[in-house]
C-alpha positions as CSV (number, residue, x, y, z in Angstrom):
1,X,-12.2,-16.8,-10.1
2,X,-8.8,-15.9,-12.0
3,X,-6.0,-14.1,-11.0
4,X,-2.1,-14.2,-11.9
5,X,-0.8,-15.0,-8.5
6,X,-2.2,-17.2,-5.5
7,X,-0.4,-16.0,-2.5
8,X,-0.8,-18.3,0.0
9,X,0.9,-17.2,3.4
10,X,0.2,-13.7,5.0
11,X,2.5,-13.6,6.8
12,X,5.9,-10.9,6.5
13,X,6.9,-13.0,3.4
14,X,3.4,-13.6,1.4
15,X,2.5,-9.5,2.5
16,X,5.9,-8.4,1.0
17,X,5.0,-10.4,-2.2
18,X,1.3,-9.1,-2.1
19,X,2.8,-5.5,-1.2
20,X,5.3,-6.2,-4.6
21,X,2.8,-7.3,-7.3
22,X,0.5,-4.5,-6.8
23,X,3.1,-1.9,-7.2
24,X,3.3,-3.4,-10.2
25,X,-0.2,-3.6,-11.1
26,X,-0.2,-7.6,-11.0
27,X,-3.5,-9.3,-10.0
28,X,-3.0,-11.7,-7.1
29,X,-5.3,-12.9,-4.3
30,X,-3.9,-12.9,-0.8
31,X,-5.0,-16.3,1.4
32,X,-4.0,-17.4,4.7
33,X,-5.7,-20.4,6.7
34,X,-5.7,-18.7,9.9
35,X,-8.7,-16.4,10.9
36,X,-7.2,-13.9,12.3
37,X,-3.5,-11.8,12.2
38,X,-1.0,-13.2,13.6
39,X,-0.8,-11.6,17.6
40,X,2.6,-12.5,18.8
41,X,6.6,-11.2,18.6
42,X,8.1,-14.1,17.4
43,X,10.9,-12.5,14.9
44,X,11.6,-8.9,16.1
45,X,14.5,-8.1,14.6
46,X,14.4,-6.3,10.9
47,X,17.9,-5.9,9.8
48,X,19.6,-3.1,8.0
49,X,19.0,-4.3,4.6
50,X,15.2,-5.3,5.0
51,X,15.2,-1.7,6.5
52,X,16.4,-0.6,2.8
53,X,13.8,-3.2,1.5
54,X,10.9,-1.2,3.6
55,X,12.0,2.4,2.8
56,X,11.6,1.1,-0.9
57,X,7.9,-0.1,0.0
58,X,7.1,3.1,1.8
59,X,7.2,1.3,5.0
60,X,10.2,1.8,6.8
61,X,9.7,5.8,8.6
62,X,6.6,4.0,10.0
63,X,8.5,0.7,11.2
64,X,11.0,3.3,12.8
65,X,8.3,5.0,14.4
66,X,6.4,1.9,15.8
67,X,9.8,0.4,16.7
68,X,13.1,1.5,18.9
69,X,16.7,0.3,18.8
70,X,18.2,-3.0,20.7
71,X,18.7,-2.5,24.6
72,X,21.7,-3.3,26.3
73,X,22.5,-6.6,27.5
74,X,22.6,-7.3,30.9
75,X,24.2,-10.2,32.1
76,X,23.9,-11.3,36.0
77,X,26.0,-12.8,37.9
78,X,25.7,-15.7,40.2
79,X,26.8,-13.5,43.1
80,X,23.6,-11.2,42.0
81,X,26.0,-8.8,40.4
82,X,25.9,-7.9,36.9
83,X,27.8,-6.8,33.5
84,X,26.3,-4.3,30.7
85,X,27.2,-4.6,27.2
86,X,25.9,-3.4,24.2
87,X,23.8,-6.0,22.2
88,X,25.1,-4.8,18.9
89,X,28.0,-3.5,17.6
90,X,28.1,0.4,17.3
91,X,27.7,0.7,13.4
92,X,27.3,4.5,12.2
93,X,25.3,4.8,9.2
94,X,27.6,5.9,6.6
95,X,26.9,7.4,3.3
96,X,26.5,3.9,1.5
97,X,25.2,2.5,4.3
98,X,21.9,4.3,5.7
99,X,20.8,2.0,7.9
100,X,23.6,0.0,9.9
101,X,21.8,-0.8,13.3
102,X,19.1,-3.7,13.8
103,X,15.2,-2.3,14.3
104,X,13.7,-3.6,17.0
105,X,9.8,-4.5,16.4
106,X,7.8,-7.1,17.0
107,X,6.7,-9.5,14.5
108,X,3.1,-8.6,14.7
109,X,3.5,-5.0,14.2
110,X,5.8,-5.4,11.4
111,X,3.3,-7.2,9.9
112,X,0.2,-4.9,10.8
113,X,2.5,-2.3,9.3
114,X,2.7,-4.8,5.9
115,X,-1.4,-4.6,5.9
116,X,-1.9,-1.3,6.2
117,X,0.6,-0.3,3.0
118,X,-1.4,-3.4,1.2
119,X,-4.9,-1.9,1.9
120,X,-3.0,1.7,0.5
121,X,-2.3,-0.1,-2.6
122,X,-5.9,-1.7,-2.7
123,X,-5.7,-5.2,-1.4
124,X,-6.0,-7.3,1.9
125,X,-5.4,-10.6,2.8
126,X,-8.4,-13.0,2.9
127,X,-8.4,-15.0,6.5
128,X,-10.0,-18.2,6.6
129,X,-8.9,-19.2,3.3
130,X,-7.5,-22.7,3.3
131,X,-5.9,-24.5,0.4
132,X,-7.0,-27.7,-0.1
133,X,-5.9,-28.9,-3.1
134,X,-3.9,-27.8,-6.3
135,X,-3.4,-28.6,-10.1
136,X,-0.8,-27.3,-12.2
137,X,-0.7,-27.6,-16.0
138,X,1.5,-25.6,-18.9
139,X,-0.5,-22.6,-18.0
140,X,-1.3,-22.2,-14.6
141,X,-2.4,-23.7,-11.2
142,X,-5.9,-24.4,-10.5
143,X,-6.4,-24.0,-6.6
144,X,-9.3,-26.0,-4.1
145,X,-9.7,-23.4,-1.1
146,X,-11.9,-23.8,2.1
147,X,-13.7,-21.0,3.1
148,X,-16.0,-20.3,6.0
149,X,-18.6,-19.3,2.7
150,X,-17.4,-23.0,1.6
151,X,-15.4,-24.2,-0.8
152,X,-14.0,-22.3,-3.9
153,X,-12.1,-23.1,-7.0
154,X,-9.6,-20.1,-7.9
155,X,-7.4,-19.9,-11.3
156,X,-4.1,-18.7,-11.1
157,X,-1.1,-18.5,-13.8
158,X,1.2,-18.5,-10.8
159,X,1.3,-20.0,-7.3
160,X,3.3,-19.0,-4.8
161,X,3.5,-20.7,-1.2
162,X,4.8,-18.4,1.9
163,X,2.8,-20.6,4.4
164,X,5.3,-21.9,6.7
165,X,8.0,-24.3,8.3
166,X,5.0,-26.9,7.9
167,X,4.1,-25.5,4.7
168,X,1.2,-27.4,2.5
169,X,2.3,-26.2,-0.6
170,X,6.0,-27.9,0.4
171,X,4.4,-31.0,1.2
172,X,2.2,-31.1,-1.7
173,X,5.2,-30.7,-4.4
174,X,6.7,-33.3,-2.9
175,X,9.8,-30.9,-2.0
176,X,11.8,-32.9,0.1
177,X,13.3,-30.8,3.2
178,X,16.3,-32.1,4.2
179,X,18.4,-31.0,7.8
180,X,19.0,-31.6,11.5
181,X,17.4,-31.4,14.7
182,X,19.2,-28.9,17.0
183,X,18.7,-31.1,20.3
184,X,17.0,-27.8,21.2
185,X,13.7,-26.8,22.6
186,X,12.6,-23.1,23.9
187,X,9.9,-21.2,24.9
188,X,9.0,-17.8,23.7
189,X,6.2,-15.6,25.0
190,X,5.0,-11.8,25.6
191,X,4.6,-11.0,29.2
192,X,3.3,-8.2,30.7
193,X,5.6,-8.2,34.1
194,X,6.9,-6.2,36.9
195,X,9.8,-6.0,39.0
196,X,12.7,-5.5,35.8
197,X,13.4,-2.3,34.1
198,X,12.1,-1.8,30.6
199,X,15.7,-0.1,29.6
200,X,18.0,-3.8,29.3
201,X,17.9,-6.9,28.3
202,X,18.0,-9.2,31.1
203,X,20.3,-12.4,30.7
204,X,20.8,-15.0,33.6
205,X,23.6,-17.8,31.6
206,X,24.1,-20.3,34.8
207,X,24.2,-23.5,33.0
208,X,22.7,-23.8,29.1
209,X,19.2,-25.3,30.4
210,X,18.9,-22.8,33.0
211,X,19.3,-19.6,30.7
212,X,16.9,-16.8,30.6
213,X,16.7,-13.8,28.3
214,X,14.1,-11.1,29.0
215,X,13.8,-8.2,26.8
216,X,11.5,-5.5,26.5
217,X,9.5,-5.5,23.4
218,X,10.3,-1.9,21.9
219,X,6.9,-0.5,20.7
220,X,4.9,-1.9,23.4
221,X,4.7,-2.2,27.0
222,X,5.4,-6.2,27.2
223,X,8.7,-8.3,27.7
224,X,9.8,-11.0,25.6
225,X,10.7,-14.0,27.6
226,X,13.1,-16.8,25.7
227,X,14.5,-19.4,27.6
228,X,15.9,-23.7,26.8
229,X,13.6,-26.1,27.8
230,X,13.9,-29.7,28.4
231,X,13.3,-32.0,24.6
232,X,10.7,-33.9,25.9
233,X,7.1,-33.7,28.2
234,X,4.9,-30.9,28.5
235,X,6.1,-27.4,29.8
236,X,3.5,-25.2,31.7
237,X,3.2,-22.0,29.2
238,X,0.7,-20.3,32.0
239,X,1.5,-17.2,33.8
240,X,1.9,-19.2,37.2
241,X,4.0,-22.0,35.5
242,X,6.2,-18.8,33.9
243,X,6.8,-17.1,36.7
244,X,7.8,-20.1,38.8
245,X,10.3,-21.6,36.0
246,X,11.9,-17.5,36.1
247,X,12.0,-17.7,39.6
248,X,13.7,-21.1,40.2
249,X,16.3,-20.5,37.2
250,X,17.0,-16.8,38.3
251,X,16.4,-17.2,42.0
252,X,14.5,-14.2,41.8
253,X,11.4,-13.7,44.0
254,X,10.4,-10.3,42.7
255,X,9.8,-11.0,39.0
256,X,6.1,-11.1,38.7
257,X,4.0,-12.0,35.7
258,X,0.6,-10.8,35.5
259,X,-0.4,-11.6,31.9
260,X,1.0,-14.3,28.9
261,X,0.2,-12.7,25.5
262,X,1.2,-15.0,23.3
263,X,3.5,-17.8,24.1
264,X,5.1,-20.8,22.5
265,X,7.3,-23.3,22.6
266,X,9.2,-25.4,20.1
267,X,11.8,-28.0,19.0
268,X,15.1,-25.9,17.1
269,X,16.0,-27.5,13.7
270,X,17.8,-26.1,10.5
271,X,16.3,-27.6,7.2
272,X,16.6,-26.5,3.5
273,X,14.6,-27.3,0.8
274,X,16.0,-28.7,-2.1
275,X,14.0,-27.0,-4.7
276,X,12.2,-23.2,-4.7
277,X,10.4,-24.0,-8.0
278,X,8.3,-26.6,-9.3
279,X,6.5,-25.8,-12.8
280,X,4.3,-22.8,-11.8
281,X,4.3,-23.1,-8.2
282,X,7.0,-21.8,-5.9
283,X,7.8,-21.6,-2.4
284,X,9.1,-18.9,-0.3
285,X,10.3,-17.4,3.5
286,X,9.8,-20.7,6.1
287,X,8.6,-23.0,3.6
288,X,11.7,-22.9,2.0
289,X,14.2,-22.6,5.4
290,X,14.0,-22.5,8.7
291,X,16.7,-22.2,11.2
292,X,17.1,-21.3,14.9
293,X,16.0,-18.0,15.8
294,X,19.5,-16.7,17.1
295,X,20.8,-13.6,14.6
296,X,17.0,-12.7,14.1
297,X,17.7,-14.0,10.3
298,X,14.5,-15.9,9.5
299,X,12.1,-12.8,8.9
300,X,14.3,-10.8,7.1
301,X,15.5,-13.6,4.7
302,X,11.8,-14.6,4.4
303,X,11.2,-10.8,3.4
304,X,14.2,-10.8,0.9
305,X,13.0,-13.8,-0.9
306,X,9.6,-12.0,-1.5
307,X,11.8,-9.2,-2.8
308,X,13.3,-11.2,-5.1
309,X,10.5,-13.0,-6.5
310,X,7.7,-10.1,-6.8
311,X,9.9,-8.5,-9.6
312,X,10.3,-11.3,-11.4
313,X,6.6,-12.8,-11.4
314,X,5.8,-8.9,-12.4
315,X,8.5,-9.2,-15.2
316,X,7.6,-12.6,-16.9
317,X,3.9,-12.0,-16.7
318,X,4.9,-9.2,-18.5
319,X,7.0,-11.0,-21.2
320,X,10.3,-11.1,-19.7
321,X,11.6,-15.1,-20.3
322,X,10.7,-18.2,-18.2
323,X,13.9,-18.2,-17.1
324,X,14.3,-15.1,-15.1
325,X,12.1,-17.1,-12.7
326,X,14.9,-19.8,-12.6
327,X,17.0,-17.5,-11.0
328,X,14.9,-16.8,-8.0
329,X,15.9,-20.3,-7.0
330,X,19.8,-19.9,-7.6
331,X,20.0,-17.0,-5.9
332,X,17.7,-17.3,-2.5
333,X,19.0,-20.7,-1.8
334,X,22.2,-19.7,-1.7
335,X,21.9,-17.0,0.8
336,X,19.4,-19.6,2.9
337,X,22.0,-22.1,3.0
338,X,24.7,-19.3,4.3
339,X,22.0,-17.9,6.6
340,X,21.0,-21.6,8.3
341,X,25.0,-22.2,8.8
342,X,25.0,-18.4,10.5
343,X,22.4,-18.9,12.5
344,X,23.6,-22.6,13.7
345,X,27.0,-20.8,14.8
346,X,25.3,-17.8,17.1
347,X,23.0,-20.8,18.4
348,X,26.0,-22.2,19.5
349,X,27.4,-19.5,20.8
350,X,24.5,-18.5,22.7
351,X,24.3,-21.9,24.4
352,X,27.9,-22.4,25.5
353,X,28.6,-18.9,26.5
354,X,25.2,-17.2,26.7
355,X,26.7,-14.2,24.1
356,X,23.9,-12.7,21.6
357,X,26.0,-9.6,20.6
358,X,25.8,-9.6,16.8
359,X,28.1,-7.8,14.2
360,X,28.2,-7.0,10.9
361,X,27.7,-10.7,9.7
362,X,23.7,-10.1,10.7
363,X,23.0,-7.5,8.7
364,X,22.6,-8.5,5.5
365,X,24.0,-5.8,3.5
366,X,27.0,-8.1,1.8
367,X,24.9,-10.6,0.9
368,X,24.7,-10.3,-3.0
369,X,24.6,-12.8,-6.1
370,X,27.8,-12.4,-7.8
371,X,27.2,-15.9,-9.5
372,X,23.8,-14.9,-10.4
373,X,22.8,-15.4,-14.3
374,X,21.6,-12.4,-13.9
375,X,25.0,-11.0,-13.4
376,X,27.5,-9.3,-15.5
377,X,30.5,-7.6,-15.4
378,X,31.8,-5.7,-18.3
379,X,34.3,-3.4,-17.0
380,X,37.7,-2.7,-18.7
381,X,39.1,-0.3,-16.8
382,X,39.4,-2.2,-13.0
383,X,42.6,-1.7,-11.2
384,X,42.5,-3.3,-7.2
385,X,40.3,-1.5,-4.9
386,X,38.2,0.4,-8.1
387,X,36.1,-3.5,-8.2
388,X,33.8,-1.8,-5.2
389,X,31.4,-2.9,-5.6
390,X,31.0,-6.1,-7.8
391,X,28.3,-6.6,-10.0
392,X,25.8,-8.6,-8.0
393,X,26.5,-6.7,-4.9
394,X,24.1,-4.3,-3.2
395,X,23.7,-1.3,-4.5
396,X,25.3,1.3,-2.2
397,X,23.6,4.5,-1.8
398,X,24.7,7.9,-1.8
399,X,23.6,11.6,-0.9
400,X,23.8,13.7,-4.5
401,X,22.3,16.5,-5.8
402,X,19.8,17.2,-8.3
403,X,20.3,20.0,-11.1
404,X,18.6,22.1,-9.0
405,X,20.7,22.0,-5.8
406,X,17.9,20.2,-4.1
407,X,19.4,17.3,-1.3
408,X,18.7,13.5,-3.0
409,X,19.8,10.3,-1.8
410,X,20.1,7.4,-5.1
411,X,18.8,5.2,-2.8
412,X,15.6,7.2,-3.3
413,X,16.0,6.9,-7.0
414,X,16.8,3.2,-7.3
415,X,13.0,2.9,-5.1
416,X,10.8,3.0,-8.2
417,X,9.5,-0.8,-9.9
418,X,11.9,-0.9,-12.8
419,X,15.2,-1.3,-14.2
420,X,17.5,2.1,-13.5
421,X,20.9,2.9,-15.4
422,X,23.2,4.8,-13.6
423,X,25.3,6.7,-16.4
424,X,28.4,8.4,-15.1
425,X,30.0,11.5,-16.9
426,X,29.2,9.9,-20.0
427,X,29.9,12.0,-23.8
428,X,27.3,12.7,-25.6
429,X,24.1,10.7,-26.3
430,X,24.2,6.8,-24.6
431,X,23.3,4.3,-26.1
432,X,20.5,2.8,-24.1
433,X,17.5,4.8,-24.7
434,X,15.1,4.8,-22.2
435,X,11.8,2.8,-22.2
436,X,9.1,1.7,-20.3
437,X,10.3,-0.3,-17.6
438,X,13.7,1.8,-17.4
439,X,14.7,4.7,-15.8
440,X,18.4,6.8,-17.1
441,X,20.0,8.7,-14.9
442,X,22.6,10.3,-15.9
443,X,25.4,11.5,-13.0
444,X,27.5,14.5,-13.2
445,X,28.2,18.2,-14.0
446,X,25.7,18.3,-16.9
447,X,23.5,15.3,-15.7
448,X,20.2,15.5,-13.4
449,X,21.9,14.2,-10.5
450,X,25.4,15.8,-9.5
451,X,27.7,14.1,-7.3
452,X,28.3,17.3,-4.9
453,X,31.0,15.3,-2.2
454,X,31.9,12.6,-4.3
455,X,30.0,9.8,-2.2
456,X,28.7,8.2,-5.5
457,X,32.4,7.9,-7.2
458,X,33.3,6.7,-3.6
459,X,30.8,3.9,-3.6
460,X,30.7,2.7,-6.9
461,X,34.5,3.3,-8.2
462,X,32.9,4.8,-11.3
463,X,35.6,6.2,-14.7
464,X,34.0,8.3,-17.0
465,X,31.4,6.7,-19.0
466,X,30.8,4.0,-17.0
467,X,27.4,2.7,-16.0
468,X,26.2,0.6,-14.0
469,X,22.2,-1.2,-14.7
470,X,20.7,-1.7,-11.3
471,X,17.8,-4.8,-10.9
472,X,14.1,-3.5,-9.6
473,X,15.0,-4.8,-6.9
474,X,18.1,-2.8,-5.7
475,X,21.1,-5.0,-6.5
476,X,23.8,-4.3,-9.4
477,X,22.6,-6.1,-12.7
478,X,25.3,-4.8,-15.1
479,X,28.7,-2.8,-14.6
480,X,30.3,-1.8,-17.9
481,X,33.2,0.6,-19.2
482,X,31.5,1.3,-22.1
483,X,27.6,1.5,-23.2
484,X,28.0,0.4,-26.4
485,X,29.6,-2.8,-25.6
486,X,27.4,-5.6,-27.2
487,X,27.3,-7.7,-24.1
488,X,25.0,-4.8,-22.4
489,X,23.2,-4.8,-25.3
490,X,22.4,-8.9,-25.3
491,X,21.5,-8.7,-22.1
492,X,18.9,-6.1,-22.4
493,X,17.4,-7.9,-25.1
494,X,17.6,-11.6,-23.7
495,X,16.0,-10.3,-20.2
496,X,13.2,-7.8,-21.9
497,X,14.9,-5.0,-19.8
């Protein structure tokens, strides 16, 4: 069997890749080890930027639908009273910024979600697919999988491994995965409970090992139950040995379990590996980081890498240089180093003062790759302020207009698989012509997308004749004063835009 990519994973990362490539029209076969979906919550928080990430995949109305917003936080008291607070910080969505709240859904469902788009687009993960073994040479990765069928030999020109914190293809590399134990150990589990309302979520912060957090799971009927554990013996993960542990850390009588979904528990540590890339095989989501759970980071940066990586696997199998792929390392390991120091600090905080409201540092949305090779700004005409955004930033959205008065967002533009260049009140004819893989659109009175209130000029400080290339993948490749300038031009040429 042959195939360009060997995605081994199915989880939110390896289905985000999968979900990628065939937009693209790339040949990839899907494996996972386990023989059935994933069941339980685990990560159930998708952040405003993977919410852009999922509107681009066609995903995200039906995540919203499935889903619900965070609950309040309610923290008791020891005298049995208790304080409300809001779990989040109240963030409008702005004109730039669509989404500026955290979805609520668990992990599951995001990912059943993930399958069904994949089957849309033709595909589906195979189950019970275990990799074995792998070769690489200068042109590909020849793959041993176990199968219930029995084994099967599987050609690929690219290997990519999304299979988690105790990831095969990791080990295999010989990627070393450097870090720290977090002295940590919790248990996480669905319950289906009575005797707490479904509208808050319930926090009892005594003393750091007797903390209890139980939130109702928007999108179902079940609670998710987090609490610290002791480092070392066994801990009873039953339905009587839940509800007693509650009951002796909340000194609540009334709290009632009556079924254990899914449950788990597991030792806290923050590790990085030191490469992404290793010849034709690379790894991706918890096979390259994993961190505590606190800011609900580790699914949505596992997401983002995916996002980062389809295009280019698309783009070089396509010609595009070998070294576009270099950058999918340089750039996602930066933001997983930033992400496992984030995620450290609210563990922190969580522990010495039981606080899980999160800001805007969660969100994602100003995490960009400014240092990026693939980064370039060309602008002449800056002055303060007018540098919003950077090149390598997000790219802001905006509502506009088309020619015909009809209501667009760009963010509904920038959604396609390509390249786009925004071109704002230019003169005359540009010179970028478009071509397969690009997409020009040109912004204002006489262009195809008019800039009725000004939120475009507002977001991207745009001059006359500006443009601005955004990457496939919804970030700011090129910002330049002037088309013509040869710099644009190189780098069209060098990355086969």
């Amino acid at each position: 069997m042959h195939t360009d990519v060997l995605i081994c994973g199915a989880g939110a990362a390896g289905l985000t890749l999968a979900i990628e490539l065939a937009r693209r029209d790339v040949s990839f076969v899907l494996i996972d080890k386990i023989a059935a979906p994933f069941s339980g919550s685990r990560g159930k928080g998708i952040q405003p930027r993977t919410q852009e990430i999922f509107e681009a995949m066609g995903v995200q109305d039906r995540m919203m639908a499935a889903g619900g917003s965070y609950p309040m936080q309610r923290s008791y008291r020891a005298d049995g009273g208790y304080d409300d607070q809001p779990s989040v910080a109240d963030s409008p969505a702005t004109p730039a910024e669509p989404y500026r709240q955290p979805l609520m859904l668990p992990q599951h469902m995001t990912e059943a979600i993930l399958r069904e788009r994949l089957l849309e687009l033709g595909h589906a993960p195979r189950y019970g697919h275990a990799l074995s073994h792998f070769e690489q040479d200068d042109e590909g990765v020849t793959a041993q999988l176990d199968t219930a069928e029995g084994a099967l030999t599987l050609r690929a020109r690219y290997m990519v491994g999304a299979d988690g914190g105790r990831s095969f293809v990791r080990k295999a590399l010989g990627i070393d995965f450097p870090g720290e134990a977090m002295n940590a150990r919790a248990v996480v589990a669905d319950l289906s409970l009575s005797g707490l309302e479904d509208t808050v979520w319930h926090r009892w912060n005594n003393k750091s090992m007797n903390q209890v957090g139980i939130c109702p799971l928007r999108g179902t009927s079940l609670f998710q139950l987090q609490m610290p554990i002791p480092m070392e013996g066994e801990f009873d993960l039953s339905a009587a040995g839940l509800e007693a542990a509650i009951a002796e850390r909340t000194g609540r009588a009334d709290i009632r379990i009556h079924a254990v979904h899914w449950a788990s528990d597991y030792a806290m540590s923050s590790r990085l590996a030191e490469r992404y890339r290793v010849g034709r095989v690379f790894i991706a989501g918890d096979a390259a980081h994993v961190h505590p759970p606190t800011g609900g980071q580790g699914l949505n940066t596992s997401v983002q890498d995916a996002w980062n990586l389809g295009w280019k696997l698309a783009a070089v199998l396509d010609g595009a240089p070998d070294a576009l792929l270099d950058t999918y390392e340089s750039e996602r390991r930066t933001i997983a180093a930033e992400m496992l120091g984030l995620a450290s600090k609210l563990l922190d905080a969580a522990r010495q003062h039981g606080d899980l409201r999160r800001g805007r540092e969660t969100q994602q949305l100003d995490l960009g790759y400014q240092s990026s090779p693939l980064t370039l700004d060309l602008r002449t005409n800056l002055t303060g302020s007018d540098a919003v955004p950077r090149a390598g930033d997000r790219a802001p959205d905006a509502p506009c207009r088309g020619a015909g008065g009809q209501a667009l967002r760009l963010m509904s533009l920038l959604s396609s698989p390509g390249w786009t260049l925004l071109r704002y009140e230019a003169a005359g004819t540009g010179a970028v012509a478009p071509h397969p893989g690009l997409r020009i659109v040109n912004v204002g009175g006489q262009g195809e997308l008019r800039d009725h209130d000004g939120h475009l000029l507002a977001a991207y400080g745009f001059q006359p004749g500006d443009v601005a290339l955004v990457r496939p993948d919804g970030y700011i490749g090129v910002i330049a004063s002037d088309e013509r300038h040869p710099a644009l031009a190189e780098y069209l040429a060098r990355w086969k835009v």
